[in-house]
C-alpha positions as CSV (number, residue, x, y, z in Angstrom):
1,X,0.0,0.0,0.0
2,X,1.0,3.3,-0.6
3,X,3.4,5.4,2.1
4,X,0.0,7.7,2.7
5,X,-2.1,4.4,3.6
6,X,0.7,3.1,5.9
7,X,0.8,6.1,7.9
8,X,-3.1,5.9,8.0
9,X,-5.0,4.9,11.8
10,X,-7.2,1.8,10.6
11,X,-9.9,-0.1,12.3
12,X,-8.8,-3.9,11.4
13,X,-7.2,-6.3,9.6
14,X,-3.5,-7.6,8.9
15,X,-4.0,-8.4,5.5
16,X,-5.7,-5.5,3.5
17,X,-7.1,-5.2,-0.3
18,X,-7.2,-1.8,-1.1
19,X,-8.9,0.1,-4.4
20,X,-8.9,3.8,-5.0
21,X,-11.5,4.4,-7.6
22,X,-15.1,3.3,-8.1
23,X,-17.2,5.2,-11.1
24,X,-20.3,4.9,-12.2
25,X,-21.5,6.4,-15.7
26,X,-23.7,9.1,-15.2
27,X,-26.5,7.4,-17.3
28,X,-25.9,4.5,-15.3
29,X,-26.5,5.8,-11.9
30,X,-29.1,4.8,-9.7
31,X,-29.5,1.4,-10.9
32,X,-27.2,-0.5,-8.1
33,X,-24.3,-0.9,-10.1
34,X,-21.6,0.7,-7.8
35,X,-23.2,-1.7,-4.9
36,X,-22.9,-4.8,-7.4
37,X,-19.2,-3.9,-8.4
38,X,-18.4,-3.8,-4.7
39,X,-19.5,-7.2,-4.1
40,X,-17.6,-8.5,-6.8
41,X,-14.6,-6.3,-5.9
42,X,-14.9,-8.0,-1.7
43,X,-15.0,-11.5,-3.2
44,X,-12.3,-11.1,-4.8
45,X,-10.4,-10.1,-2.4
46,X,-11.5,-12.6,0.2
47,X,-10.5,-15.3,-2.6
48,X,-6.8,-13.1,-2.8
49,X,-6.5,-13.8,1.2
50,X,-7.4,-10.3,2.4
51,X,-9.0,-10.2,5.6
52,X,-9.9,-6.7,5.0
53,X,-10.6,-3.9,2.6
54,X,-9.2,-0.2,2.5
55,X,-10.5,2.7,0.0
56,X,-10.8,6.2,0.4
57,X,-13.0,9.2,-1.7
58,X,-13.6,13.0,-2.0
59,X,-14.9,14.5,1.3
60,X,-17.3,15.8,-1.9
61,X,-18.3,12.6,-3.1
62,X,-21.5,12.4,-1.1
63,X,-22.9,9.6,-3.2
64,X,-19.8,7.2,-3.0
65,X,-19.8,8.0,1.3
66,X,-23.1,7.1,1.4
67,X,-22.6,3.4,-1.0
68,X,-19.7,3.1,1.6
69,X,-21.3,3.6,4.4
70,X,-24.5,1.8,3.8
71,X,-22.3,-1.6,2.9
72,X,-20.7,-1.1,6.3
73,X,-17.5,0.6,5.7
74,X,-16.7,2.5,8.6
75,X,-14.7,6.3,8.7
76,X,-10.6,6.0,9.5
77,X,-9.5,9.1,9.0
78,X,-8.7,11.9,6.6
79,X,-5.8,12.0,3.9
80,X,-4.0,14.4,1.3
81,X,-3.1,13.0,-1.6
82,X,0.1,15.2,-3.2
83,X,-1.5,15.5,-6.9
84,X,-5.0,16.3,-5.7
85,X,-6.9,19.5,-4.0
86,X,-8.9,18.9,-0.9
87,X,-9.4,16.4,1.3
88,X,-9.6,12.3,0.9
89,X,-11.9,10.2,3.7
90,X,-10.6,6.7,4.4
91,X,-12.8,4.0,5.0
92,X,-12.1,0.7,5.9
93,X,-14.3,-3.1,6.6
94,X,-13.5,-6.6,8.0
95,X,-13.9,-9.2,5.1
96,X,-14.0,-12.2,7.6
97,X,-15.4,-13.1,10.9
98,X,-12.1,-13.5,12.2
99,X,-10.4,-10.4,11.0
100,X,-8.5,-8.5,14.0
101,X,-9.4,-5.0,15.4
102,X,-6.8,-2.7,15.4
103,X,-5.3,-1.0,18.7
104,X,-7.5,2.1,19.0
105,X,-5.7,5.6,19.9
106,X,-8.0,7.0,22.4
107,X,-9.3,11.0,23.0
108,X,-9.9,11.6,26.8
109,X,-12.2,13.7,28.0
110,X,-11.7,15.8,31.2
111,X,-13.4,17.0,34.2
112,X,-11.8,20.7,35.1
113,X,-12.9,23.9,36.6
114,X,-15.4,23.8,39.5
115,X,-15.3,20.1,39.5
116,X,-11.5,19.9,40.5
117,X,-11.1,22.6,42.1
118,X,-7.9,21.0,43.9
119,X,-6.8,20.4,40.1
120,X,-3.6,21.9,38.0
121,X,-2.0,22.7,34.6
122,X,0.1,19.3,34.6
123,X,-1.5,16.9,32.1
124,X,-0.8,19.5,29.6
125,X,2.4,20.8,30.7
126,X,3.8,17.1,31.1
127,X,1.3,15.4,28.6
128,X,0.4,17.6,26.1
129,X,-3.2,17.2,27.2
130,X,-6.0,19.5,25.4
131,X,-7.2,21.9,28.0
132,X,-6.5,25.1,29.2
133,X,-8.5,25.1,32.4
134,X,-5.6,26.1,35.0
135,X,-8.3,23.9,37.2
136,X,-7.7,20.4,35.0
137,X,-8.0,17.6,37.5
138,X,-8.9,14.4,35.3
139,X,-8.1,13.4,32.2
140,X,-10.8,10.2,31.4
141,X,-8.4,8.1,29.2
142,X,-11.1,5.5,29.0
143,X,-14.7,6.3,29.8
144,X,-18.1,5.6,29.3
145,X,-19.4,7.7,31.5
146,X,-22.4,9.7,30.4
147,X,-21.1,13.3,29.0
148,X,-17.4,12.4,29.7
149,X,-16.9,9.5,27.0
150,X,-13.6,9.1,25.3
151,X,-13.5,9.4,21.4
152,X,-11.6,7.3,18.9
153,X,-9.5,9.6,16.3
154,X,-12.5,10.4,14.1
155,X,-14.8,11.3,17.1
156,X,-16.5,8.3,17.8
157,X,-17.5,7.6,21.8
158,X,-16.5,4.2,23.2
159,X,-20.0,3.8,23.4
160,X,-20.5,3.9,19.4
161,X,-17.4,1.7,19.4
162,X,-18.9,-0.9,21.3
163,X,-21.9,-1.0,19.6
164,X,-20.4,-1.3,16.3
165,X,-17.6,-3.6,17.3
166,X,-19.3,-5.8,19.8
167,X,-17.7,-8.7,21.1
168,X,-14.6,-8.0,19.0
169,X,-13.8,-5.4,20.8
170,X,-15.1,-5.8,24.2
171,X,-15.1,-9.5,24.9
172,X,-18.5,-11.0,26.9
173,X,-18.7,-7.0,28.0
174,X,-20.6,-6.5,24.9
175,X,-24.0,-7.6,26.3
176,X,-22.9,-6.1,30.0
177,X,-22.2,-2.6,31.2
178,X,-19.3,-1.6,30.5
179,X,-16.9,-2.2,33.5
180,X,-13.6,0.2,33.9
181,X,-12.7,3.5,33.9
182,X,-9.1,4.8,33.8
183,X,-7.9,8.4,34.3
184,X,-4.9,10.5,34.8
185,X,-5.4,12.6,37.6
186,X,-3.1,15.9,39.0
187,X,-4.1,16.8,42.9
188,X,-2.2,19.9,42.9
189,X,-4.0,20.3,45.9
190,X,-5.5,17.9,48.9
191,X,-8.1,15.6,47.5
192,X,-11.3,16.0,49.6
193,X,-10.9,12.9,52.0
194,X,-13.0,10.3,50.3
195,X,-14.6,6.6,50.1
196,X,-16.5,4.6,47.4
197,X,-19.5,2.2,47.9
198,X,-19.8,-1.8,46.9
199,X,-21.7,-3.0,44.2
200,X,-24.7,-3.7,46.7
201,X,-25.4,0.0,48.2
202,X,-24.7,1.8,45.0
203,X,-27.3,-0.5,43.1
204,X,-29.7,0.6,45.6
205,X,-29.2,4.0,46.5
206,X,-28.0,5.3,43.4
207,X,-30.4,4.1,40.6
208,X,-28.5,0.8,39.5
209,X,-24.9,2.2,39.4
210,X,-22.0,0.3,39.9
211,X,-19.6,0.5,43.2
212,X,-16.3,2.0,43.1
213,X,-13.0,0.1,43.6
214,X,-9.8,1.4,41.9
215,X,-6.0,1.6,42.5
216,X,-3.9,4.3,42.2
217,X,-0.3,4.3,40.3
218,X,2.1,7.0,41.4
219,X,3.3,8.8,38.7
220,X,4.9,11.9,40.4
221,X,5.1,13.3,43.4
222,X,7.1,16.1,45.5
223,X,10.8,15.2,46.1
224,X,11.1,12.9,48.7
225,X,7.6,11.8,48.5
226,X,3.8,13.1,49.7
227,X,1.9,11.6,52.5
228,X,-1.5,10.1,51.1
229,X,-4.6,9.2,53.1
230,X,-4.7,5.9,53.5
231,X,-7.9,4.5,55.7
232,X,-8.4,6.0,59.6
233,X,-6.4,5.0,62.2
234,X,-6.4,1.9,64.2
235,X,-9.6,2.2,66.9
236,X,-11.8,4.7,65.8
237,X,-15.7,4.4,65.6
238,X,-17.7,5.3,63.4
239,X,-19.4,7.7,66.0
240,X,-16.2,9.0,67.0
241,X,-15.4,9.2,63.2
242,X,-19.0,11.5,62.5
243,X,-18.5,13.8,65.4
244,X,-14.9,14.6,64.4
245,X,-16.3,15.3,60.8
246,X,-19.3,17.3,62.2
247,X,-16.6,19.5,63.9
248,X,-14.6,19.9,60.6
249,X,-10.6,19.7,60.8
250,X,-11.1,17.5,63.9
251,X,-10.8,14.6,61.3
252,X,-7.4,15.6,60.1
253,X,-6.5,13.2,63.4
254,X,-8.3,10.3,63.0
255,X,-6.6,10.4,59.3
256,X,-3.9,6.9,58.5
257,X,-1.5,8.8,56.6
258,X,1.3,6.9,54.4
259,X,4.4,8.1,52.5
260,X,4.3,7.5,48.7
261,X,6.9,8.0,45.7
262,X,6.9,7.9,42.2
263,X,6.2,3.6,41.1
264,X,3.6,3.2,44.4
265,X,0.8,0.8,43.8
266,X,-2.2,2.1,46.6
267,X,-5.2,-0.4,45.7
268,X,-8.2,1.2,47.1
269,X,-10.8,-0.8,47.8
270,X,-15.1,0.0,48.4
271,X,-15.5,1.4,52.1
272,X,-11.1,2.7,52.6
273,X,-11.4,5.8,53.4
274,X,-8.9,7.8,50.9
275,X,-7.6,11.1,49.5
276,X,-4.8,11.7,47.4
277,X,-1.5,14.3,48.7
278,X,-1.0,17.8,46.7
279,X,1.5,17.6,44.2
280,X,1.0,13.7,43.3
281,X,0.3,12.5,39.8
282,X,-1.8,9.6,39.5
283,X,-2.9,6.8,37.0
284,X,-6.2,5.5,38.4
285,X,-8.1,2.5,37.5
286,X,-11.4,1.7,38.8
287,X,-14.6,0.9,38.3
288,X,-16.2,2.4,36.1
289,X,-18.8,5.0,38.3
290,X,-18.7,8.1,39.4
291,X,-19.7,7.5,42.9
292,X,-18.2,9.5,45.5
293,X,-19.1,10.2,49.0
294,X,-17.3,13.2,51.0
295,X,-16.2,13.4,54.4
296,X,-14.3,16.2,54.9
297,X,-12.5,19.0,52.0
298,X,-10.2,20.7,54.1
299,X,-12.8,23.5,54.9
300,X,-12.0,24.9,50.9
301,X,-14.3,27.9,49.7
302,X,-15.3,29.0,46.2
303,X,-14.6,32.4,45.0
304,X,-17.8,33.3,46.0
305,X,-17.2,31.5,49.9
306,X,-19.4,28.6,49.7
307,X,-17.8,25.1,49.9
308,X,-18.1,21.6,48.3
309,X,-21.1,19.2,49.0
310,X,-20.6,16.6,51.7
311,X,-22.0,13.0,51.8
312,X,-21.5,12.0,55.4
313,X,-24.5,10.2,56.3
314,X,-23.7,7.6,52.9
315,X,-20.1,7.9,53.7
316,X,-20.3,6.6,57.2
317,X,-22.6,3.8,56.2
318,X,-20.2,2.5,53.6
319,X,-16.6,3.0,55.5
320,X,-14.7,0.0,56.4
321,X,-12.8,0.8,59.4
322,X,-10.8,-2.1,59.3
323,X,-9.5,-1.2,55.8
324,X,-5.5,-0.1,56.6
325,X,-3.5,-1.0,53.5
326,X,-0.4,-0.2,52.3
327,X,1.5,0.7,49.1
328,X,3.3,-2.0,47.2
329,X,6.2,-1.0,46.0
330,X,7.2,-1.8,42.3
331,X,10.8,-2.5,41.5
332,X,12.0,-0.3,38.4
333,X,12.9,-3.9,36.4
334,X,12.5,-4.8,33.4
335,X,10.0,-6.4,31.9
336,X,6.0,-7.4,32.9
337,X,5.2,-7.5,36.5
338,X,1.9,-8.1,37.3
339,X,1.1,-5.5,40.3
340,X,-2.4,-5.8,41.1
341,X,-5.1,-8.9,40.0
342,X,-8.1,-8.3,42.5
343,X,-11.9,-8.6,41.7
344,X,-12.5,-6.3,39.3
345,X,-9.0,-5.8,37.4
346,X,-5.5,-6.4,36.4
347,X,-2.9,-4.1,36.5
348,X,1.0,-4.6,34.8
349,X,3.5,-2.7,35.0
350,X,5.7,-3.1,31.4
351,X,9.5,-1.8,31.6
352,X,11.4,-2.1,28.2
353,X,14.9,-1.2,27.2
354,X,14.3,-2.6,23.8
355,X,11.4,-5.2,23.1
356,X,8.5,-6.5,25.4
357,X,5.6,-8.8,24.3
358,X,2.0,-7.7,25.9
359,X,0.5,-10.2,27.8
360,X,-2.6,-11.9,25.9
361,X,-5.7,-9.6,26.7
362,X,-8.5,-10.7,28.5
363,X,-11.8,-9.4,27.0
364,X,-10.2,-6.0,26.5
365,X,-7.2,-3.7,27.7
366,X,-6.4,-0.5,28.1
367,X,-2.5,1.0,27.4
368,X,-0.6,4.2,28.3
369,X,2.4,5.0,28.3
370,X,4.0,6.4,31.5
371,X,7.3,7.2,30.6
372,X,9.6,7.9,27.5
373,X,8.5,7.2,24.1
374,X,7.2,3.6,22.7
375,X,5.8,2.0,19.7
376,X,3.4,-0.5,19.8
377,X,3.4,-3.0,17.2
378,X,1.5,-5.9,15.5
379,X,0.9,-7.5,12.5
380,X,0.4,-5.1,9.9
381,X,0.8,-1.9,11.7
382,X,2.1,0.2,14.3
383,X,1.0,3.4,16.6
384,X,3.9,5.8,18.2
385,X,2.5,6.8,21.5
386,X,4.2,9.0,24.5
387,X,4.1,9.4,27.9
388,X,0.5,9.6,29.1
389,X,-1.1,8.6,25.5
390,X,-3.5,5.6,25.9
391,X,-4.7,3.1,23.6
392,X,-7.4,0.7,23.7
393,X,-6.6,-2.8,22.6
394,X,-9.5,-4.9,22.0
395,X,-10.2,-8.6,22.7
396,X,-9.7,-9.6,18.8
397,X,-6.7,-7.5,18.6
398,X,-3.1,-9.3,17.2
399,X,-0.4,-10.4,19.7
400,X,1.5,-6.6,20.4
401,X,4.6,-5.6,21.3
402,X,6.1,-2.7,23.2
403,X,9.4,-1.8,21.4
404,X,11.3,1.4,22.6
405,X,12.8,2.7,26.3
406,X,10.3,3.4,28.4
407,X,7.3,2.3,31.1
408,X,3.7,1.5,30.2
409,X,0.7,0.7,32.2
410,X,-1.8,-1.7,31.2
411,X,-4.9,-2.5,33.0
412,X,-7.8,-5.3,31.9
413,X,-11.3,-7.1,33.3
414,X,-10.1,-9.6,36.1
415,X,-13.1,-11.8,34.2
């Protein structure tokens, strides 16, 4: 295929049959010959060995986009062709069941402003992340969250994704909700001292949703290390716990603080009380829900004085007083260590100098680079990512490699 098409994102395949022109005789039109030309054109490539086809026409070719379209051919991308004006679509389809789905580069989105108010300017100063928002707390690498979904590069919402894709991309999840999120997070200030429900109690109180376990990967943090809150401390009640909240900073003592650096695993799980120190950097996987219940934000105000909801009543009856982990620490070899397989996911921890091989993915995974610059690579393509770029690798995907020096995180379904 041609240099242009090489350096194109495309949706599957490892084996493609490409054309570049389709035409129909004006007198001809209308009477379903540019549909019957494409069938002949597939079965002949499926009788070549191609698992997939690749074409691409005029953004002003309305009636080939729609003949595309309607014979399932699905949007890549956009390309400029050196001896022609404007601007080319690309389109691509699977010609067999078992044709692979590409890696897919995803587009976070990001909750900013009054939402994060303890948020900063790092995941675009260190990431390149779009927003401006001086107030940036989360970039959603991975989300299906309702209004904060991440895009594929032509726009398309994991949602639409999944619904086109299926069990292809998604694994059994395709007939389930869908059941991670993963974010980059930057508390340039003290996250508001926190805890998550179970399963049980959110599917009650909060129309159906899911609970909220997650870990935490420590990405940066002040030199020599920020103190995180890390459940309460050792013989506290719950009514001792509610009376020091009632009184505000009386809480800061009942707080279990622990030391973190850069490489900390925290895993986090429903009912540990948590909040994450100023000036850490953060890769978060979790559940995907956006349940939180407040105990305490550190008395903060608004511009205008007022300060940040609190949940305490739902707080206290989902805290796990007994809940006192501590961080595991990850050696900087390399390699894949496997840091974290608990109920709900995986998480490894991929260090290469030159070469690493993914581990096979279970129903889906989710990619980003952490440090340094990598290329991911399979069968009949590659994607250049750097640090805090994430792709999503679906369950159909080709065996990948890592090749490059750097660190990568990569987080899956535990089932």
């Amino acid at each position: 295929q041609e240099p242009e098409y090489a350096a194109q994102w495309w949706s599957c395949g490892i084996r493609p049959g490409i054309f570049h022109r389709l035409a129909v005789h004006p007198s001809m039109q209308g009477a379903g010959l540019g549909g019957q030309v494409l069938d002949d054109v597939l079965q002949i490539l499926r009788r070549a060995g191609c698992d997939c086809v690749r074409c691409d026409t005029s953004e002003k070719n309305i009636h080939a986009i729609h003949l595309y379209e309607r014979l399932g051919f699905r949007r890549c991308g956009e390309i400029r062709w050196a001896d022609a004006a404007g601007v080319n679509i690309t389109f691509d389809k699977p010609l067999k069941r078992e044709t692979p789905l590409w890696p897919i580069p995803m587009t976070p989105a990001f909750r900013r402003g009054a939402d994060t108010p303890w948020g900063g300017a790092r995941l675009r100063e260190m990431f390149g992340k779009d927003s401006t928002d001086p107030h940036t707390g989360e970039s959603l690498e991975v989300s299906c969250i309702p209004g904060l979904e991440s895009r594929d590069p032509v726009g398309r919402t994991l949602p639409e994704l999944i619904k086109a894709f299926g069990s292809k991309l998604v694994g059994h999840y395709a007939d389930e909700p869908f059941p991670l999120l993963l974010k980059l997070i930057d508390a340039r200030d003290m996250l508001s001292v926190q805890v998550h429900p179970d399963d049980a109690y959110a599917g009650s109180r909060e129309n159906g949703k899911l609970g909220k376990t997650e870990a935490w990967l420590i990405l940066d943090a002040p030199a020599g290390g920020a103190e995180i809150v890390y459940g309460v401390r050792p013989g506290t009640s719950l009514q001792t716990l509610r009376k020091a909240c009632e009184a505000g900073s009386e809480v800061e003592k009942l707080l279990n603080r622990v030391r973190v650096t850069p490489g900390d695993v925290c895993y986090i799980p429903a009912g540990c009380v948590h909040a994450a120190a100023a000036g850490t950097l953060l890769y978060e996987i979790q559940q995907s829900s956006d349940v939180t219940y407040r105990f305490y934000d550190w008395d903060r105000t608004d511009a205008k004085g007022n300060r940040r909801e609190l949940h305490l009543d739902k707080a206290l009856d989902v805290t796990d007083l007994r809940c006192a982990p501590s961080p595991v620490r990850v050696e900087k070899a390399f390699g894949v260590k496997r840091v974290l397989n608990e109920t709900y996911f995986t998480l490894d921890v991929i260090r290469t100098d030159t070469m690493e091989t993914l581990p096979p993915v279970n129903q889906f995974g989710m990619l980003t680079v952490i440090e340094g610059e990598l290329t991911l690579r399979w069968s009949g393509g590659c994607l250049k990512m750097k640090a805090g770029e994430t792709c999503f690798l679906p369950g159909s995907a080709p065996e990948t490699v890592l090749e490059g020096v750097g660190a990568a995180a990569l987080s899956m379904p535990n089932g």
